[in-house]
N, C-alpha and C positions, 0 to 999 in steps of 0.2 A: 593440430593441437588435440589432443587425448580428451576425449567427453567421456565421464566417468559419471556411472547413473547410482544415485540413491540408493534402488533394493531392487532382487528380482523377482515382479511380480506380473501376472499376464495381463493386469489389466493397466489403467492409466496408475501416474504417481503427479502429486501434485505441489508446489510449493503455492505462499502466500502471495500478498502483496510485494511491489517492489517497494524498498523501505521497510519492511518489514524485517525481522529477523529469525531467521531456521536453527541457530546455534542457540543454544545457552551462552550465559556470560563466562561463565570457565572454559569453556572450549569443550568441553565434553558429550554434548549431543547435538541430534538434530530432531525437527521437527517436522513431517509433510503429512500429506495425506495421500488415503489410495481410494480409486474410484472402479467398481468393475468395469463400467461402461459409462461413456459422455453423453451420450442422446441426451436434451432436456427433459425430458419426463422421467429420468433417474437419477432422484437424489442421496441416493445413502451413500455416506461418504465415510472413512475412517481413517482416524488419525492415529500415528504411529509414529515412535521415538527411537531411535539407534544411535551408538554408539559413533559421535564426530569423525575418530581417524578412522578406525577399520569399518565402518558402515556393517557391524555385524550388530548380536542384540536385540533385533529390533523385538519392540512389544508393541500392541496396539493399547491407547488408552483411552478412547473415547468413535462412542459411534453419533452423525449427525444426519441431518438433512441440510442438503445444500445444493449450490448450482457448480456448474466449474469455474466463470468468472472469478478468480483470486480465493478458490476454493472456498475452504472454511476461515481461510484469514490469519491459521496458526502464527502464532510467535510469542516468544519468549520473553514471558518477565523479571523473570531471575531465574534461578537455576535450578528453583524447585517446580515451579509454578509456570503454564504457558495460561493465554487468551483464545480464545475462539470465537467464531459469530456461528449462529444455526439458522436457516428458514425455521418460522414458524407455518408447519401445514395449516394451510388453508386460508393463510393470510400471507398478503403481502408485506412482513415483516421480520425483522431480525432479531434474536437475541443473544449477548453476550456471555459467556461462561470464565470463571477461572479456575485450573485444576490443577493440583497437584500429581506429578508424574510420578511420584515414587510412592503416592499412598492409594490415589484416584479419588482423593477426596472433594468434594466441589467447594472451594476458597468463597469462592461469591459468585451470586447470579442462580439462576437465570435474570438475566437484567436486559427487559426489551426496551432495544434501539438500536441506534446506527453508531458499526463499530467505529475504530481508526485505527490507523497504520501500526500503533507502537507502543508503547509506554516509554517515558520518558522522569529520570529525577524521580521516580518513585511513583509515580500519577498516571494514570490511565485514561484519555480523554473520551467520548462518548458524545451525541447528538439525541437530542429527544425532538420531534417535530409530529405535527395531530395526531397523526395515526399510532401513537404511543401512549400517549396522555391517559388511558385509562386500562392499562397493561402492566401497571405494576403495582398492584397491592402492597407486597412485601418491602415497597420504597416509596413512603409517601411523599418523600421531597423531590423525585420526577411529576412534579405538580403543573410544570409548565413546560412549554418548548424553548428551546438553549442548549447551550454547551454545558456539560458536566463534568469533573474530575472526582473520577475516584481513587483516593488515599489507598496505596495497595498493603501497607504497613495496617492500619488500622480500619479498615472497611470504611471510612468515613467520606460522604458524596454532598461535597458542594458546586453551585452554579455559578457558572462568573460570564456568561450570558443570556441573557432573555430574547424573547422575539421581539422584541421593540429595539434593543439594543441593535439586532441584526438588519434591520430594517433601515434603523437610522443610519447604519454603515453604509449601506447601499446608495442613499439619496442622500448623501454626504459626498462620495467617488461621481455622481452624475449618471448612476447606477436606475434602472425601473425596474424595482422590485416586482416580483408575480407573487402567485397563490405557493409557488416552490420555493421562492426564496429562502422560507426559513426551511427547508427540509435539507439541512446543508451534509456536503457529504466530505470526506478527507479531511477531515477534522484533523489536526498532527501538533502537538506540542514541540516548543522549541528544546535545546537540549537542558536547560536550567529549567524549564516547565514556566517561565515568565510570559511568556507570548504563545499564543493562539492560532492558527490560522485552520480557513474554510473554504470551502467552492462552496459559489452562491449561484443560482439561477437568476438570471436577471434578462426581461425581455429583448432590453438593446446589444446582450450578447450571448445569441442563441446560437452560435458553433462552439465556443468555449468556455463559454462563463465568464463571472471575476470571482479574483482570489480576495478575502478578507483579511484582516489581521486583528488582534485586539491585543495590548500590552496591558497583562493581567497587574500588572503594579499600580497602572497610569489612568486606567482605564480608554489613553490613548486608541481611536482607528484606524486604520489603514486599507487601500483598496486599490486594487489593479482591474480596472475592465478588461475585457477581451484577454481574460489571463495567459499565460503561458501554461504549460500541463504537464502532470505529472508532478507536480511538483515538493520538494523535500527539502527540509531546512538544512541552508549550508555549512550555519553556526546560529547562533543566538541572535542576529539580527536580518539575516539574509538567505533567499532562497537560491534553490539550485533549482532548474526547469528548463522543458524544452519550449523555444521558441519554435511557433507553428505560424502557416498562412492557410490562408484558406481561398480559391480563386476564384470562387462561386458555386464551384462543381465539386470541387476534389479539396482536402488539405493537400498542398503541396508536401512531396518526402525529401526532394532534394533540396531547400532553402532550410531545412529545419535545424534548428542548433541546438548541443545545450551548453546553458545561458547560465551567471549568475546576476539575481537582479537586487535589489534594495525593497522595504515593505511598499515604497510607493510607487516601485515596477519602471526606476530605473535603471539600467546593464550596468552592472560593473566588469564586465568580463565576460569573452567566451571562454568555456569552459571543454569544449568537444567539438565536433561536428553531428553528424547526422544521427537523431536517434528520434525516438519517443519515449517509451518510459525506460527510467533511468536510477542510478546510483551512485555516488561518489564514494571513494574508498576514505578510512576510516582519517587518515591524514589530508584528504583533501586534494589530493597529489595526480590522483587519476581517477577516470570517468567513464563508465560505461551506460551503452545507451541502445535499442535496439530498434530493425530497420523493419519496424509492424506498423506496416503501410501496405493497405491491397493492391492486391498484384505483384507483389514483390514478395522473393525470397525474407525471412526475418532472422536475418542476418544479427549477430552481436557483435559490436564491436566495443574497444577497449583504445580506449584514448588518455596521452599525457595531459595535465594540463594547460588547455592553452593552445592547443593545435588539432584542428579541425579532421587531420589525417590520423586514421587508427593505425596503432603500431601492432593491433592483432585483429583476425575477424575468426567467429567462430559460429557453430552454429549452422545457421545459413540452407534449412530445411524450406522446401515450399509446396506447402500441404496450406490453401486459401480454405475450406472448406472449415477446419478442425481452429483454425485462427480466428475466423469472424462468426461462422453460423455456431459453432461449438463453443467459440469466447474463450480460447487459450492461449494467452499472451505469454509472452516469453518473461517479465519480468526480473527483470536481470540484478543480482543481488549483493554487493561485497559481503565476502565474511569478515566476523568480527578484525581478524591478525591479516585482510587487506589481501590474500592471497589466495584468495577464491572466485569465483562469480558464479552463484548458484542460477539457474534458468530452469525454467518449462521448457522442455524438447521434443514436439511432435515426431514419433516416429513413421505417423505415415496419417489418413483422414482422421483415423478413430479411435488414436491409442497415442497418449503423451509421457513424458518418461519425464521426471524432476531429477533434474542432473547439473553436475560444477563442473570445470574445468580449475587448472592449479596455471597459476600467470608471475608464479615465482620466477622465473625466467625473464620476463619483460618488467617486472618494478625493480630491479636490483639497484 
């Protein structure tokens, strides 16, 4: 299968989170970032937009500070406008940007806290937890730690949880909350923006956490100890996730699945075989999932629904070094029209390449 790279540049190219999105909603461009060099002690990073079909065009529209870990975060909120997250130097914190690509004007933000994967229905979700609490002037209603949605239409930032709320979630699941708990991360709206969900730190489940939920209508909660990971809302009620084990020593790579489960982290379905983080295409129909697990090749595969056995593998680079010490996961992405899978592609320790393949052949 044809791995076709992003742009050509000598240093790394970078995409987002998995779940995240590199296209615009018209189909007209893409989003990554380019990094001269991974070492951890270099963080300027710069983001750059080209042209969807011919990958030509490209302009740079913003310079940041960041780690490589899921780079700057880009993705697109409509089709003028992408998100970002930045290291704040010299602190251990993030802050979020919105920009306009066709004028470079800054929409909103700088807005310090913890990003998420997307916007969804128009809304942008967000974490605020201690170490934010007195980092935004220009937003006096980050007054407290919670989840936050911000209005992308109108600039307008309400909270529809607090740290009490997220607490009592915990010890409601049978969950022991810690001093992290509230510092939640993967925040992700469902696709109608009615439900919530969180990774929570919780003492009695220190290899994966549990996933939250809160049904913004109901005030309804929900909670999964010992979560599944990675995980991305399948529809409006149900997540898609990989199911992991852990044997003491090692997470296990060969038992891992992915999983559809219910908010209370019952299976409805497998949905794949082997992967970790993961993506389902825009129908639902097919699944891809990748095999980043040390020691091993990080293989992508592409799965029907339903069946454990890929009907494509791609990928399949084994550079351990640039995957764990350097923190670049393959992040495997459907495009918008289902006929892509964008990834991180190490091409050797010290240099990663953001590149798709076309899987029009196998959804037909």
């Amino acid at each position: 299968m044809e791995i076709f790279k992003v742009a050509d540049y000598e240093g790394s190219t970078l995409w987002g989170m998995n779940g995240g999105q590199p296209e615009s909603p018209d189909g007209k461009y893409l989003v990554y970032a380019r990094k001269m060099k991974l070492e951890p002690q270099i963080s300027e990073t710069e983001i750059w937009i080209c042209d969807r079909d011919t990958l030509t065009e490209h302009r740079k529209v913003a310079t940041v500070d960041c780690g490589n870990h899921n780079g700057p975060s880009a993705t697109f909120i409509d089709n003028d406008h992408i998100v970002f997250r930045e290291n704040v130097k010299g602190e251990k914190i993030n802050c979020i940007r919105i920009l306009n690509i066709k004028t470079g004007e800054l929409k909103y933000g700088p807005i310090y806290a913890k990003e998420s994967h997307c916007a969804e229905n128009g809304q942008y979700p967000f974490s605020i937890s201690e170490e934010y609490l007195d980092k935004n002037p220009d937003y006096p209603e980050l007054s407290q730690c919670g989840i936050y949605l911000l209005d992308l239409a109108t600039g307008k930032i309400r909270q529809v949880a607090d740290k009490q709320m997220i607490y009592d979630l915990a010890v409601k699941g049978g969950c022991i909350p810690n001093e992290q708990t509230t510092s939640m991360s993967h925040v992700q709206l469902n696709p109608s923006a009615t439900k919530v969900m969180m990774r929570l730190s919780v003492d009695n489940c220190p290899v994966f956490g549990a996933l939250g939920c809160i049904d913004l209508l109901t005030n309804d909660t929900y909670i999964i100890p010992d979560k599944p990971v990675h995980q991305l809302w399948f529809d409006d009620n149900t997540y898609m996730a990989t199911r992991q084990y852990y044997d003491g020593e090692k997470i296990e790579m060969e038992t891992s699945r992915i999983q559809r489960f219910t908010v209370d982290g019952e299976v409805l379905e497998i949905l794949g075989g082997i992967g970790n983080h993961i993506d389902g295409s825009p129908d639902r129909q097919w699944f891809t999932g990748d095999r980043a697990y040390p020691g091993y090749n990080a293989d992508i595969f592409l799965y029907r629904r339903g069946d454990i056995n890929p009907v494509a593998t791609f990928g399949g680079q084994n550079f351990q070094d640039i995957t764990w010490r350097l923190k670049i996961h393959p992040n495997p992405t459907f495009s918008r029209d289902g006929k892509r899978i964008y990834f991180n592609y190490p091409v050797s320790e010290t240099r990663t390449v953001a590149s798709f393949v076309d899987i029009s052949e196998y959804i037909k």
